[in-house]
N, C-alpha and C positions, 0 to 999 in steps of 0.2 A: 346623033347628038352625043352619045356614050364617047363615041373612036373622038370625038373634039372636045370632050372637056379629057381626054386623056393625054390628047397631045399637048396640050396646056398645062394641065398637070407634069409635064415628060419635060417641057418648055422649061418648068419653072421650077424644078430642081433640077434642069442641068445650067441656068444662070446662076441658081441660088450655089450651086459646086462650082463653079467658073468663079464665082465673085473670090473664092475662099482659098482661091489659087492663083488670084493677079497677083502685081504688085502696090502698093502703096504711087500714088502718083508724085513724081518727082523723086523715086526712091531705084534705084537702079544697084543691078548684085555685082557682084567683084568679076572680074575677069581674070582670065588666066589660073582659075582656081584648079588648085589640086588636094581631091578628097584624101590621095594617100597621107600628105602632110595634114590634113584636118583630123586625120582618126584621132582616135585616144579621148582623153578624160579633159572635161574644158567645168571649170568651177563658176556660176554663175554670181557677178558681182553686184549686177541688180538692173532691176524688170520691173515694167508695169504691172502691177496687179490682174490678175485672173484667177477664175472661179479655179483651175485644175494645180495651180500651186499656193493658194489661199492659204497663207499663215507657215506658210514652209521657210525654212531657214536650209543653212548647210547643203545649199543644191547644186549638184552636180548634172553633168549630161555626159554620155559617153558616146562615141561613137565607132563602128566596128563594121568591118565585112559582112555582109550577111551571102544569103543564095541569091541568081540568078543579079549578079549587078547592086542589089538593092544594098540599102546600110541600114542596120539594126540601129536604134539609138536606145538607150535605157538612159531615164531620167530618173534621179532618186534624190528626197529631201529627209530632213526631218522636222516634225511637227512637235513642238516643244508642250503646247497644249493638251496632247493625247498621250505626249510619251512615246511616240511609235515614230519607225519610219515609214515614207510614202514609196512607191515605185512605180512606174508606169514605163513601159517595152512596145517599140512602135518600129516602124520600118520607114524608111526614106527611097524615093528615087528622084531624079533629077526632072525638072519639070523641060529641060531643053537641052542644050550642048550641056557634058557632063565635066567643061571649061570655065562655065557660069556659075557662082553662088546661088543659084537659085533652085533650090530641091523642095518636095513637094513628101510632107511627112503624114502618118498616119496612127494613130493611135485606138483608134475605130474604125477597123474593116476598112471598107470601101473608101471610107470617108479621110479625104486629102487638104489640107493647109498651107499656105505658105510660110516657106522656110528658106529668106533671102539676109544671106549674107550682106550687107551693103558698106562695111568697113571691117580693112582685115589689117590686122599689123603683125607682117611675119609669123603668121601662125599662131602668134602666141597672144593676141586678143580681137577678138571677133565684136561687131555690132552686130545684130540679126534681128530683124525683123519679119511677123506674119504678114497675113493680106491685110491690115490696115495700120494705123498709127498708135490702136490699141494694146497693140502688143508689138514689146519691145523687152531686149536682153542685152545686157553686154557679158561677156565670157571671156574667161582668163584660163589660160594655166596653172596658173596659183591661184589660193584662195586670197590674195589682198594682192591690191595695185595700188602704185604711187599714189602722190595727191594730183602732178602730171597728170598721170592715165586720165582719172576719177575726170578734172575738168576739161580735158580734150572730147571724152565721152559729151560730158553736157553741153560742150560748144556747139560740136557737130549733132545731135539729138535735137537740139534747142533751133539751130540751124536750119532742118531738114523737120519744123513744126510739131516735134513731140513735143508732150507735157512732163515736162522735167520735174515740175512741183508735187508730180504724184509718183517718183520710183522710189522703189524699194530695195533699199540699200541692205544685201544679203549677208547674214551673217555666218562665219565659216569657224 
């Protein structure tokens, strides 16, 4: 009985880590993608709310070469409440062809996320989405985008079933 509730147990944290690394349904990554054009510094222009950037302003995401393949990312805000800034240093690798938007990030060990590009323009502002519709980002080069940019973003979000009514418009 012990060896069967283990593989049960084994079962159901490797769906519950599966789930956390699909995609969004209806949500598909970019092709043709090239991580060398992705590197560098991307200013976050605004995101669904979550617990790990709660009340963060001025946030950026960088991404970089790291060992063995992988990409470092450092994400950093500031929290105007405490006065400080936040930081958080995570690694990426690509969940499939490393062609696809679709990388698989980590900020906790073992522990893997989706991290799917699903609209690119020219490198120079990305949609990204995790493994559900809870979490969402749009990313720029610059800290401010047109009013353009701003409503193409909410066409296609709005489009593709996110809750536009709940982003958070990042301030830089």
């Amino acid at each position: 009985m012990q060896n069967l509730s283990g593989y049960i147990f084994a079962a159901f944290i490797f769906i519950s880590l599966s789930a956390c690394t699909g995609l969004p349904k209806g949500i598909e990554p970019v092709q043709n993608f090239d991580l060398q054009q992705y590197y560098g510094k991307w200013y976050e222009v605004a995101r669904l709310d979550h617990r790990f950037e709660r009340g963060l302003q001025r946030v950026t995401a960088e991404y970089s070469a790291g060992e063995n393949g992988r990409v470092v990312v450092k994400n950093r805000g500031y929290n105007e409440a405490k006065g400080e800034w936040s930081e958080a240093v995570g690694t990426a690798k690509f969940k499939g062809s490393s062609q696809t938007g679709h990388l698989l990030v980590s900020f906790f060990g073992p522990f893997y996320a989706s991290y799917v590009i699903f609209d690119l323009d020219d490198y120079q502002q990305a949609y990204v989405v995790g493994n559900s519709r809870n979490n969402l980002w749009f990313l720029s080069r610059t800290p401010t985008v047109s009013e353009a940019a701003k409503q193409a973003f909410i066409e296609t979000v709005t489009a593709n079933g996110f809750a536009v009514e709940e982003l958070i418009w990042v301030e830089h």
